[in-house]
C-alpha positions in Angstrom: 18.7 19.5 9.1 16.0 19.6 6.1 18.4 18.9 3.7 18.9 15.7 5.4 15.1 14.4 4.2 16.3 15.1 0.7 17.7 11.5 1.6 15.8 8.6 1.8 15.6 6.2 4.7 18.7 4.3 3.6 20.1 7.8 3.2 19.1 9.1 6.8 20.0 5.4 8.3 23.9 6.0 6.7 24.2 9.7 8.0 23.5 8.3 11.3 25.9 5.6 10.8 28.5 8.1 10.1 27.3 10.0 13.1 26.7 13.1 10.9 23.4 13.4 12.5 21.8 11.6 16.1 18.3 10.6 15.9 16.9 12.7 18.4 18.0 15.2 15.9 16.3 13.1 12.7 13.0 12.5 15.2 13.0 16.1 16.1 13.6 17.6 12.4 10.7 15.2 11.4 8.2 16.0 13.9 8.9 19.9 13.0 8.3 18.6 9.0 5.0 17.0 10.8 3.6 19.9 12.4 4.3 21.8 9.1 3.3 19.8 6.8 -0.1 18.2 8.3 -2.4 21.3 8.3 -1.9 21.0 4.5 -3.1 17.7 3.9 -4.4 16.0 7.3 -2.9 12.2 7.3 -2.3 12.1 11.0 -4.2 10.0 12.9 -2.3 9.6 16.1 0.6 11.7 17.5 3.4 9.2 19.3 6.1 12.6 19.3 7.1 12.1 22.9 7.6 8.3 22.3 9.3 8.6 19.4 11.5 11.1 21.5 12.3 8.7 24.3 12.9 5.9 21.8 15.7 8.0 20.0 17.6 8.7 23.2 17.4 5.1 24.4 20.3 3.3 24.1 21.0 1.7 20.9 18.5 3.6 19.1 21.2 4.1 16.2 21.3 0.1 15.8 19.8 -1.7 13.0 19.7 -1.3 9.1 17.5 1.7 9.7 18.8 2.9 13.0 17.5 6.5 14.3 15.7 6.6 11.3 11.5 8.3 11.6 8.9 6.6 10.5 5.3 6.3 10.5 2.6 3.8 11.2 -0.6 3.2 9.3 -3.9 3.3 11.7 -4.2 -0.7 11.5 -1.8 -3.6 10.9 1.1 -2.0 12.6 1.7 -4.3 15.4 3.1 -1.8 18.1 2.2 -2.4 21.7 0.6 0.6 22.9 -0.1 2.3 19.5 -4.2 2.9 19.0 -5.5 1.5 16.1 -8.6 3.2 15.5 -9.7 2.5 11.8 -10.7 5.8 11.5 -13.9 4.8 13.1 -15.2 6.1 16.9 -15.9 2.3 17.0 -12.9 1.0 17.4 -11.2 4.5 18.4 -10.2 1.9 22.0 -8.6 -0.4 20.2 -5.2 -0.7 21.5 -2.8 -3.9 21.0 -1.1 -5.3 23.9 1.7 -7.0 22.0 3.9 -6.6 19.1 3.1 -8.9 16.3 5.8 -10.3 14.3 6.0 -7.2 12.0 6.0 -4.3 14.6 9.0 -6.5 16.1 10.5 -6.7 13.1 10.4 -3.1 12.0 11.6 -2.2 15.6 14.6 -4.4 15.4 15.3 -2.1 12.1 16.1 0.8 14.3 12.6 2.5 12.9 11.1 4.7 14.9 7.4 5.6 15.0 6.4 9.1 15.2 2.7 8.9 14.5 -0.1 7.0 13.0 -1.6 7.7 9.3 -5.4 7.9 8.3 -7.3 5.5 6.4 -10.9 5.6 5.1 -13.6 4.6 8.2 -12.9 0.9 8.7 -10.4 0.9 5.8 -13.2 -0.1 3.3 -12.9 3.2 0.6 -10.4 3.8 -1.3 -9.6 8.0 -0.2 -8.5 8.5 2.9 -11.9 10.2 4.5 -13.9 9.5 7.3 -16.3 11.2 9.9 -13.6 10.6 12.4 -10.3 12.4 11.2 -11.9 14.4 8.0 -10.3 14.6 4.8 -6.6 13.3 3.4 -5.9 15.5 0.9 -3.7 15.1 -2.4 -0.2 17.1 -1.9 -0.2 17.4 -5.6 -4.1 19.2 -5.6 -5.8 19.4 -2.0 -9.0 18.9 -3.5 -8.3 15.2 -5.1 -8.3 12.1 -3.2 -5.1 10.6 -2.0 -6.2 7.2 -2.2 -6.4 4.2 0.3 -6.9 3.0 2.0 -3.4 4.1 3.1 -3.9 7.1 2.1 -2.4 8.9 4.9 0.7 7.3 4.4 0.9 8.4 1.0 -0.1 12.2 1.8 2.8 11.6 5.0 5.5 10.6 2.3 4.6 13.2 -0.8 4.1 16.2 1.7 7.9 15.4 3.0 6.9 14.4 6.4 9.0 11.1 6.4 10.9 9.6 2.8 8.3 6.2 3.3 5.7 5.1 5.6 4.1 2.3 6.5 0.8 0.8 4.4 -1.1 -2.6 3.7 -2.3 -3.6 0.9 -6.0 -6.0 0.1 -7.4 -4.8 -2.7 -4.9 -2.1 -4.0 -4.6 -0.1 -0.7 -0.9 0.7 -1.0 -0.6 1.0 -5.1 -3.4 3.1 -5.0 -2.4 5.8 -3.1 1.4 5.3 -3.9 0.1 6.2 -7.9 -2.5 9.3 -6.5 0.5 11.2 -4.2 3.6 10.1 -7.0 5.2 7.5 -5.4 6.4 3.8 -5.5 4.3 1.2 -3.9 5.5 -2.8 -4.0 2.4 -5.1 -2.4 4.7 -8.3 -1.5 3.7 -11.7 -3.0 1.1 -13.5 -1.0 2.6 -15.0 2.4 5.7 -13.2 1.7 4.8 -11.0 5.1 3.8 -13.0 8.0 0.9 -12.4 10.2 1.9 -14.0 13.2 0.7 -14.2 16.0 -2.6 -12.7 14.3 -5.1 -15.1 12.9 -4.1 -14.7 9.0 -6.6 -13.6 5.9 -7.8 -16.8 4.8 -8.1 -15.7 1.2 -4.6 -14.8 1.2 -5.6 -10.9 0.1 -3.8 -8.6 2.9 0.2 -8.1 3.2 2.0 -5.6 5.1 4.7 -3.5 3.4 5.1 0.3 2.7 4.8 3.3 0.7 8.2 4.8 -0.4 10.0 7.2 -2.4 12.7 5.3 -3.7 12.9 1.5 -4.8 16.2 0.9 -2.5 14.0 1.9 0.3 10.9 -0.5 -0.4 13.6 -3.4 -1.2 15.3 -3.1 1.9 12.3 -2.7 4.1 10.9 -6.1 2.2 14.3 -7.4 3.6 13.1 -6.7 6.9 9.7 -7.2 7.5 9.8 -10.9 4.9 10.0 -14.5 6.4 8.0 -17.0 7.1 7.1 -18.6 11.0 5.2 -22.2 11.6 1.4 -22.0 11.3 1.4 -19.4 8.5 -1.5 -20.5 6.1 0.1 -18.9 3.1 4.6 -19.1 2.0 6.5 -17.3 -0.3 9.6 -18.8 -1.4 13.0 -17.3 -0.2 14.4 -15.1 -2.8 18.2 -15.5 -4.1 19.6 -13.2 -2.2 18.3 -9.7 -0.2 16.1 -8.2 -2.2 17.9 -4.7 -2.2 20.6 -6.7 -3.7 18.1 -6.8 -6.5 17.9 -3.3 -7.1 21.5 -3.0 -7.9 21.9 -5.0 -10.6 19.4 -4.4 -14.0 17.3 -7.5 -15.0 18.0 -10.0 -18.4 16.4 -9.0 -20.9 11.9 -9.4 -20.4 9.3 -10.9 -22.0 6.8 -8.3 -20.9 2.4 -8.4 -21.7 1.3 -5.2 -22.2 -3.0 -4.5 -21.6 -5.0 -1.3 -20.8 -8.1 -3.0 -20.2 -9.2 -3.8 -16.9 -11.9 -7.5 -16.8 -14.5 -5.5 -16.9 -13.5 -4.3 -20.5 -14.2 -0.6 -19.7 -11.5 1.5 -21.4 -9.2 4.0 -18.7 -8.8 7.4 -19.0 -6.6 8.7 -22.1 -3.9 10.1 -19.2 -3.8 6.6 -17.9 -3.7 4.8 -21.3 -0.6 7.1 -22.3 1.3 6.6 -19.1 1.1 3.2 -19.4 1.9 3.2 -23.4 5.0 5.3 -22.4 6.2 3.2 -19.9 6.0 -0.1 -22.4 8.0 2.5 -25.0 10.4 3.2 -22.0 11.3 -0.5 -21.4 11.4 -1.3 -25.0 14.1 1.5 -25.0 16.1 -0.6 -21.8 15.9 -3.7 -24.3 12.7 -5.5 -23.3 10.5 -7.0 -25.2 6.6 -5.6 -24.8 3.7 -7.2 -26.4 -0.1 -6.5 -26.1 -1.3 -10.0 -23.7 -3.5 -10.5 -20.7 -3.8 -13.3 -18.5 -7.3 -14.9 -18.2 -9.7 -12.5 -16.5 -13.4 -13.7 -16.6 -15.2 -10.8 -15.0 -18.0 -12.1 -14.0 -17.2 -14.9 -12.1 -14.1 -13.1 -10.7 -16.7 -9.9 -9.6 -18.9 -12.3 -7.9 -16.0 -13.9 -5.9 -14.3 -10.7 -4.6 -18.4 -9.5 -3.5 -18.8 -12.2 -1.7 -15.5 -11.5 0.3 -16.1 -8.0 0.7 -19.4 -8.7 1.9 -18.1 -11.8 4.3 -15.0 -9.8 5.2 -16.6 -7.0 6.5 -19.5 -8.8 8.9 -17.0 -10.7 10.2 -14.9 -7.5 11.5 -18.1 -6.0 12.7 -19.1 -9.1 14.5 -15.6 -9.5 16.0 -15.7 -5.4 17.2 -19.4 -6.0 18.6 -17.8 -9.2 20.8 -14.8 -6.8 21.9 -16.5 -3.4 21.9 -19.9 -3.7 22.0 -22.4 -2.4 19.7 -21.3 0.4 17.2 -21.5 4.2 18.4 -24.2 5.3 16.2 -25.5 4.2 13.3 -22.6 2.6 10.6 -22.3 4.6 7.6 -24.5 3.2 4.4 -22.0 1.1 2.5 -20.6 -0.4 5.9 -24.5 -1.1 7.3 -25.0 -2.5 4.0 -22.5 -4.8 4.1 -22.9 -5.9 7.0 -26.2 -7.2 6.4 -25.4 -8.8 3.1 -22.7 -10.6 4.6 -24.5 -12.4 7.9 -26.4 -13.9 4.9 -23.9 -16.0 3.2 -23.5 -19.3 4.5 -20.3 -21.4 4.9 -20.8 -23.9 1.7 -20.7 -20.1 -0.9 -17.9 -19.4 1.5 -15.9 -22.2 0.9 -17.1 -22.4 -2.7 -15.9 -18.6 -3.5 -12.2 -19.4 -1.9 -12.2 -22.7 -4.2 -13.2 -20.6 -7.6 -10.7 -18.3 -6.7 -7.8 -20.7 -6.8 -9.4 -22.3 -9.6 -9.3 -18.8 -11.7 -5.6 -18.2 -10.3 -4.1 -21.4 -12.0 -6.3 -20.5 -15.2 -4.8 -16.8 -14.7 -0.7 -18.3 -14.0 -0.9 -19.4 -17.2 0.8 -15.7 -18.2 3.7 -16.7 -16.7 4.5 -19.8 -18.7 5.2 -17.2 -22.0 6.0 -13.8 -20.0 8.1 -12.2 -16.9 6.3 -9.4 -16.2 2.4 -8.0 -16.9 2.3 -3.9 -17.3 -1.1 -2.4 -16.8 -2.3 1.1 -15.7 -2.5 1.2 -11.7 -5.6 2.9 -11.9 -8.7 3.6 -14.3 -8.6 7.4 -13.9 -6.2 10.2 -12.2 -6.8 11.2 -8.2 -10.6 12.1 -8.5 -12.5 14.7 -6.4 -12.9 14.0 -2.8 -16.3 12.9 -1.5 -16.7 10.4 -4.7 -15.3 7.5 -2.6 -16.8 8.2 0.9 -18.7 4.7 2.9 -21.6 7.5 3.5 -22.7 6.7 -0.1 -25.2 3.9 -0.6 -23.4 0.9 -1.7 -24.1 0.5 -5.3 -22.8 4.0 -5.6 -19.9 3.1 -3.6 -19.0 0.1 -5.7 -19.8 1.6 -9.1 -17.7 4.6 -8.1 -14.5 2.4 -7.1 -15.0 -0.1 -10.1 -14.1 3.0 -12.4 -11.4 3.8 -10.1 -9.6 1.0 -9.5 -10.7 -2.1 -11.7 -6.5 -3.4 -12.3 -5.7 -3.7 -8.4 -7.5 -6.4 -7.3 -6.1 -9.1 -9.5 -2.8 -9.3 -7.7 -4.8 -9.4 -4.3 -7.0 -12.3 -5.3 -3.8 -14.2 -7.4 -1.6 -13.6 -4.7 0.9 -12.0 -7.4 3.5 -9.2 -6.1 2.4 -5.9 -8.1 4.4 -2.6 -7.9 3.0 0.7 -8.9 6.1 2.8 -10.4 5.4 6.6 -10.5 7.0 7.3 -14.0 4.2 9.9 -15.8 2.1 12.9 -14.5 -0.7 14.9 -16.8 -1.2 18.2 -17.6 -2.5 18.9 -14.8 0.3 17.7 -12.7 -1.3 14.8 -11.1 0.7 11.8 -10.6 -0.3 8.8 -13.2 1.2 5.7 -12.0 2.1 2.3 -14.2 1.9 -0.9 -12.6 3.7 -4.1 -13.1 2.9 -7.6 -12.0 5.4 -10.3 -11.7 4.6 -14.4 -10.8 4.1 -15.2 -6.8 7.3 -15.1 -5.1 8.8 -12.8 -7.5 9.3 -9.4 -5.8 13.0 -9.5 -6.8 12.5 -9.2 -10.6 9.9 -6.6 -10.0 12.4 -4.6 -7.6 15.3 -5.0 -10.7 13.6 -3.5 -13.2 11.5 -1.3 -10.7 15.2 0.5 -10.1 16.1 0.1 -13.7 13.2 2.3 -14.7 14.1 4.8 -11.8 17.7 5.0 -12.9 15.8 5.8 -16.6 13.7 8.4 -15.7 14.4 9.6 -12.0 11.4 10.7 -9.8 12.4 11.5 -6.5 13.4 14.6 -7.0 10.0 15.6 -7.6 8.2 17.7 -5.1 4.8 17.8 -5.0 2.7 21.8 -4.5 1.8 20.4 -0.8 5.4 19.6 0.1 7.7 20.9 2.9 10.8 19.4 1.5 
């Protein structure tokens, strides 16, 4: 039964088509993988095994595109009735939804089934998977690294061989950062490509749902299932063409692709992440594209203040919505969260209003790429998986920030433009720690990206890689 998680979920989903294997069988093999695998890096949150059990002998439980097939849920967003979503945080450890959104019903229509929640940083705010609540997620490829966030869990789940994908959101780079930490592909959709419904929606746009995956066919076809648009969402996305795992069988025309290693802030990456991203531009020259050094327009200053102010906004407005729900907080808040918090009661609705309208004003100045180039190739992040502890809400908040700004100064960009973004796991140092590169494509575009996402893989495969932490 292992060798059937050397397949990916399409993979697992066509074995039980052919009725090679059941999925109690699949739910049971991955719950042993689980239990083996989680002492090593600790991205559980919450175990659903006897669930996940009953789901796979009820009947149909082999229907759908992804039918029988495990799978786990990130500790927020997920949507599932019943499921906790704790944040990571003894605040909201009660938090429990009583309804499916529009997602969880979509990914249960898919056949998935849910054997577990994965850890995030306390509240989600960090970028590592850490918090007072469930500890440490550590790096399958060096335990003592960070495996990002703030899906981080989901990451560790997927590169440890628990499950082939998982699961993850993305607001400020909380899929493609962890996807490039733990080795592995991360696509966050175009902005209201994913709806929220029946959830009040992000009014900046910034959060989508998706998942962290192995393989690109798997991230396209989950896209296919969890896209669409209801009435009442804020933010669209245009249909695409056709499914958008259609679009990883086929390679792209020939690209117009801008190549920059400089984050807005101007400070220079680490040499690793410099050379994986001057390999990867060498790489698709070699496919037949056409690279050339080009940025979009990226003023940081006013683009810093602007995302502050919603981190600051964003953050008092979930503590004040947990304090109506739950009560006050169990113990004093950590000292970037407290922080926050009090910085963001202080900002009154005309900034509010006037940072959402600067940030569509610096997104048309920042479309203007796409009028001379399909696709924008950065590094995914500043420097390789750093040391645990460097990320951690326990720090004061100017540490906090400074510490993440040299981390993870190219992920933002799509969050605030509403731009799809993929982080594709093509290099790793000499230290074998994943290095990831990350294109960009123009809102609504997640099929190109997905073409020459596979086109790359098809290049230089990765999946076959097995990280030191791995059970598979």
């Amino acid at each position: 039964m292992n060798d059937a998680f050397e397949d990916d979920l399409l993979g697992l989903a066509a074995r039980v088509a052919r009725r090679e294997v059941s999925p109690p069988e699949l739910v049971d093999a991955a719950i042993a993988r689980i239990e083996r695998a989680e002492p090593l890096v600790g991205g559980i949150a919450v175990e659903l095994f006897e669930q996940a059990r009953a789901a796979a002998r009820a009947p149909g439980a082999a229907d759908g595109p992804l039918g029988g097939v495990p799978y786990l849920l990130k500790d927020l967003g997920h949507g599932h009735a019943g499921v906790p979503t704790t944040f990571a945080s003894d605040w909201t450890r009660d938090l429990v939804p009583t309804a499916d959104s529009v997602f969880g019903t979509r990914i249960k229509r898919a056949g998935l089934i849910a054997l577990a929640t994965t850890t995030v940083g306390e509240l989600a705010i960090p970028a590592s998977a850490e918090s007072r609540r469930f500890g440490a997620t550590r790096n399958p490829w060096d335990p003592g690294r960070v495996a990002g966030g703030s899906s981080g869990g989901a990451a560790a789940a997927v590169a440890s061989g628990m499950v082939p994908a998982a699961h993850a959101s993305d607001q400020t780079g909380s899929i493609r950062i962890p996807a490039s930490c733990c080795g592995l592909y991360g696509l966050k959709p175009s902005r209201g490509r994913v709806s929220s419904a029946p959830d009040a929606e992000d009014l900046t746009g910034m959060t989508t749902q998706h998942a962290i995956t192995r393989t690109v066919r798997d991230s396209a076809v989950l896209l296919d299932v969890v896209a669409g648009n209801l009435p009442g969402d804020l933010h669209r996305a245009a249909p695409p063409a056709g499914s958008f795992l259609d679009a990883t069988q086929r390679d792209p025309r020939t690209l117009r692709i801008a190549l920059s290693t400089l984050p807005p802030s101007g400070e220079p990456p680490a040499p690793d992440c410099v050379a994986a991203t001057e390999a990867a531009a060498r790489l698709l020259e070699q496919l037949g594209h056409v690279v050339e050094p080009a940025a979009p327009e990226l003023p940081a200053e006013p683009i810093g203040r602007a995302l502050a102010t919603i981190e600051l906004v964003g953050v008092a407005q979930f503590a004040g919505w947990m304090e109506r729900e739950l009560g006050p907080a169990k113990g004093p808040l950590p000292a970037t969260i407290a922080e926050l918090v009090a910085g963001g009661v202080k900002i009154g609705a005309v900034e509010w209003i006037e940072t959402i309208a600067s940030l569509q004003r610096l997104t048309r100045a920042a479309d203007a790429i796409w009028e001379r180039y399909d696709l924008w190739l950065t590094p995914t992040l500043a420097q390789p998986p750093v040391p645990l502890g460097e990320l951690v809400v326990t720090h004061p908040a100017e540490r906090f920030f400074a510490a993440h700004e040299r981390f993870t100064p190219f992920a933002p960009t799509a969050n605030w433009t509403g731009w799809p973004a993929a982080t594709v796991p093509l290099h790793w140092n000499d230290d074998e720690l994943p290095i990831g590169v990350q294109l960009t494509a123009a809102h609504g575009d997640e099929a190109l990206l997905l073409s020459v996402s596979a086109q790359l893989e098809r290049a230089q495969p990765w999946q076959s890689r097995r990280a030191p932490l791995s059970v598979g």
